[in-house]
Phi, psi and omega in degrees: 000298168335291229273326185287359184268343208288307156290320174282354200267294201320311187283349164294309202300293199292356144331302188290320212268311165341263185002283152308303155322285200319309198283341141323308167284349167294296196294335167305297200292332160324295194312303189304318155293320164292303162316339178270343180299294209291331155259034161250337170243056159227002149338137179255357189295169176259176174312300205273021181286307172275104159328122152313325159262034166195156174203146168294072216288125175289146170334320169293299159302321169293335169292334159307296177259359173207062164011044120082006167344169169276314173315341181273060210238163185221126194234066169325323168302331174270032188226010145242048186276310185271064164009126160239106191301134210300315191298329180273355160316296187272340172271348190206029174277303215288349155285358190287114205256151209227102223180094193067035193052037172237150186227146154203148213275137164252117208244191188190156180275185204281329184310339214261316208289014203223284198230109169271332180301322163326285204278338189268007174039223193274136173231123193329136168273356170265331208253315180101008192252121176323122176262350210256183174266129182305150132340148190219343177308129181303147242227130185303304158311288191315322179268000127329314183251359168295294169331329189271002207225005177255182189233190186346173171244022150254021176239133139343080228306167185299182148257134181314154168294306152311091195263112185253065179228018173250140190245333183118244195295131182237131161329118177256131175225103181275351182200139014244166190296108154343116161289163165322321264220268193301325169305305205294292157343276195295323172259063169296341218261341177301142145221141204342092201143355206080016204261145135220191189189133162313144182253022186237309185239184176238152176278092179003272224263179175224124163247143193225102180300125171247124182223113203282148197194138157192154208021038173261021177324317175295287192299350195283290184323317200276332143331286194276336165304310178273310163304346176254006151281302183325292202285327190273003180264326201257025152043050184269085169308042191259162167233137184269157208240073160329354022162071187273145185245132219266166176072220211212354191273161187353117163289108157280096225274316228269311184290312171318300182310320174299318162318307180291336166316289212302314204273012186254304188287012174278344209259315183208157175320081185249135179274326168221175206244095159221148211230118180262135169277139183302347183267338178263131184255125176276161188245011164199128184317341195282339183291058182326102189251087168264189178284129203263187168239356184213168175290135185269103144302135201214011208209034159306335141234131008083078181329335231241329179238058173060337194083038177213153198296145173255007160188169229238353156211072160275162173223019214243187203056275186237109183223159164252137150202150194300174183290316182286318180287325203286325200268336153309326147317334206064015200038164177304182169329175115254356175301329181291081176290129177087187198274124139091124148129354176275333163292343161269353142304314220250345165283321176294289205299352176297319212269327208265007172243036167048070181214169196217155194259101183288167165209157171254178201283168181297336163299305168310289196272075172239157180223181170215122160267130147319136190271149180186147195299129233254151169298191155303100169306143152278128186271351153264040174293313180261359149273001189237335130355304196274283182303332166305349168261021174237036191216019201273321179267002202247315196240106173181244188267358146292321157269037182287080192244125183218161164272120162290064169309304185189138205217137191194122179274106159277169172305322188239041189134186218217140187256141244195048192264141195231171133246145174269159174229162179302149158299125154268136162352115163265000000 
C-alpha cells in the first residue's frame, strides 16, 4: 500500500499544479475581459468617436464572421501607398483590410453597432450562417439618442436607426412569377413612382433604387414583389427607379445608371444612390440599405460564388453611394458598351479620390441571383479600363448624353425609358 501510494502522489501533485494553471489562467483572462467592457463603455470619449461603421472583431467573431482567412489580415505598412484622411485613419484603420494592394472598410450595420454579442445569437457550425432571429428589442442608446433628436410636437419624431420589424433571413421566392395586377393589389399602400415613406416617423435620408434594365420582365415582377416588403420592414423613404434602354443595340448598365441619376435628382432631393442589378434578391433584411458614409458594396457574398467575395475590389452587382460622392466621382463610364469593366471603373475612382470601399460582413450581405443568359462581354473592357484612369474627370455625368424617350410614375415604380447616344470623343 505504501509503496503504490509512494508512485501516485508525484501524479496527484502534477494534476494539481494543472489544475492551478488552468484556473489561473481562466481568472487572468475573466479580469482582462472585464477590464476591456468596462473602459468600452465608461469611455469619456463621445459616441461619435466610434465609427459606427466599423468594429473591432475579436478573434472569434472573426473566424466566424470572415473564416479568420489569412488574407484577411491588415498590413499598415501599405497603407501609405493610398493617402488617407487622418480622421477615416484613426477611426478605422484597424478595419482596413489590405488584400492585393486594395484596402477596404468592413463596415455593419447599425443594429450590430450597440450589442454586437447580443444580436448574433447561435451560429451553424456547418453552414457560418446565423440561425437565431436578430433581437428586436430597443437598445438603451438608442432611445436615448432619439428623445434628444426629436422635434417639435407639430412634427414627427426621426425613425429609429433600429427598424423594429427586422428579423433576419427573409424567404427568396422564384415561382411563381407575380402578375402586374396582383403586386399592384397586394402593394396598394405604394405611392405613385414606387415611393414610400413611413407614415409614423420621418426618415433622415431619401434613398433612391436605380436599376438599369431591359428584357428582363419576369425578374423585374420577382424584384419588386421582394424589395418593396424588403425596403418597408427598414422603415426607409425611397423610390425604386426603373431605367430602360430603349432599342436591341450594346447594353449599357453603366450609362443607364448615370441616367437614373441625373432624372431621379428632377424628381426629388434624394441623398444616396443604390444601383441595383435586377437578378440579385438580399437574403436578409439586417442589410441594411441606407446612406453609407464611404461607398457600399453591398452583394458581398453571392450564392452563385459560394457566398464568397470574389475579389477585393469588385463594386459590381449592389452598391450604395451618397449623392455627394457619386458627383465627385463623375459618376460612372459611359464607355462601357456590353457586359463587364464598368464596375471595376467605378473601384479605381473610388480609390483614386482616396475614398474607400466598405461592406458589411458577410453573414449579412448575402444574395441569390436569378437565373439567367449572362450577356456577351465586351472584348475591349479591359483596354478602356486601362485607358479610364486618365478619363476619370472626362468621362462620366459630364459628357452624358441621352434621349428622354418616356418618363412615367407607375405604381409600383417610376419608368425611365431612355436612348443612349455614345459620348463624344474629348
Amino acid at each position: 500500500m505504501s509503496l503504490c501510494a509512494a508512485h501516485g502522489t508525484p501524479y496527484k501533485g502534477l494534476f494539481v499544479l494543472i489544475l492551478v494553471f488552468v484556473a489561473l489562467e481562466y481568472f487572468f483572462n475573466s479580469i482582462s475581459d472585464t477590464k476591456d467592457a468596462v473602459f468600452n463603455t465608461t469611455s469619456t470619449r463621445p459616441s461619435s468617436y466610434y465609427d459606427k461603421s466599423a468594429i473591432n472583431y475579436g478573434p472569434l467573431l472573426k473566424t466566424l464572421l470572415f473564416k479568420n482567412h489569412p488574407k484577411n489580415s491588415t498590413n499598415n505598412s501599405s497603407l501609405s501607398r493610398h493617402p488617407v484622411p487622418s480622421r477615416i485613419y484613426y477611426k478605422s484603420a484597424k478595419f482596413l483590410l489590405n488584400i492585393s494592394n486594395f484596402e477596404y472598410i468592413v463596415t455593419i450595420p447599425p443594429f450590430l453597432t450597440e450589442n454586437i454579442t447580443s444580436t448574433y445569437g447561435v451560429i451553424s457550425s456547418q453552414t457560418g450562417s446565423v440561425v437565431s432571429s436578430y433581437e428586436s428589442q430597443k437598445n438603451e442608446n438608442v432611445s436615448a439618442s432619439l428623445e434628444e433628436k426629436l422635434p417639435s410636437s407639430t412634427e414627427m419624431p426621426l425613425c429609429p436607426d433600429i427598424s423594429q420589424t427586422l428579423y433576419g433571413r427573409v424567404q427568396i421566392v422564384r415561382y411563381p412569377v407575380p402578375s402586374v395586377q396582383s403586386l399592384e393589389e397586394r402593394f396598394s399602400w405604394l405611392r405613385p413612382g414606387g415611393h414610400w415613406s413611413p407614415p409614423k416617423c420621418s426618415a433622415e435620408k431619401k434613398v433612391a433604387i436605380v436599376i438599369p434594365f431591359r428584357c428582363r420582365g419576369e425578374h423585374l415582377l420577382l424584384f419588386l414583389q421582394h424589395m418593396h416588403p424588403f425596403l418597408k420592414k427598414q422603415q426607409l423613404d425611397y423610390t425604386i427607379f426603373v431605367v430602360e434602354q430603349e432599342g436591341d443595340g450594346p447594353f449599357n448598365r453603366a450609362m443607364l445608371m448615370n441616367v437614373g441619376y441625373v432624372e431621379a435628382l428632377k424628381q426629388n432631393d434624394f441623398d444616396c444612390f443604390i444601383f441595383h442589378d435586377i437578378d440579385l434578391l438580399p437574403e436578409d433584411d439586417r442589410n441594411i440599405y441606407s446612406c453609407p458614409q464611404q461607398p457600399r458594396h453591398m452583394s458581398v457574398a453571392v450564392d452563385i460564388f459560394k457566398y464568397k467575395l470574389p475579389y477585393p475590389a469588385i463594386f459590381g452587382g449592389v452598391s450604395a453611394i451618397s449623392t455627394e460622392h457619386f458627383k465627385l466621382l463623375n459618376g460612372f463610364s459611359n464607355s462601357f458598351w456590353g457586359w463587364g469593366g464598368e464596375d471595376d471603373d467605378m473601384s479605381n475612382r473610388i480609390r483614386h479620390h482616396h475614398l474607400y470601399i466598405s461592406r458589411y460582413p458577410i453573414t449579412i450581405a448575402r444574395y441569390t441571383m436569378l437565373t439567367h443568359t449572362k450577356d456577351k462581354p465586351n472584348p475591349n473592357r479591359y483596354d478602356i479600363l486601362r485607358k479610364g484612369q486618365k478619363m476619370f474627370d472626362k468621362d462620366g455625368l459630364n459628357n452624358l448624353s441621352y434621349e428622354l424617350v418616356r418618363k412615367k410614375q407607375k405604381l409600383l415604380y417610376t419608368w425611365i425609358l431612355v436612348k443612349l447616344n455614345h459620348p463624344k470623343k474629348s
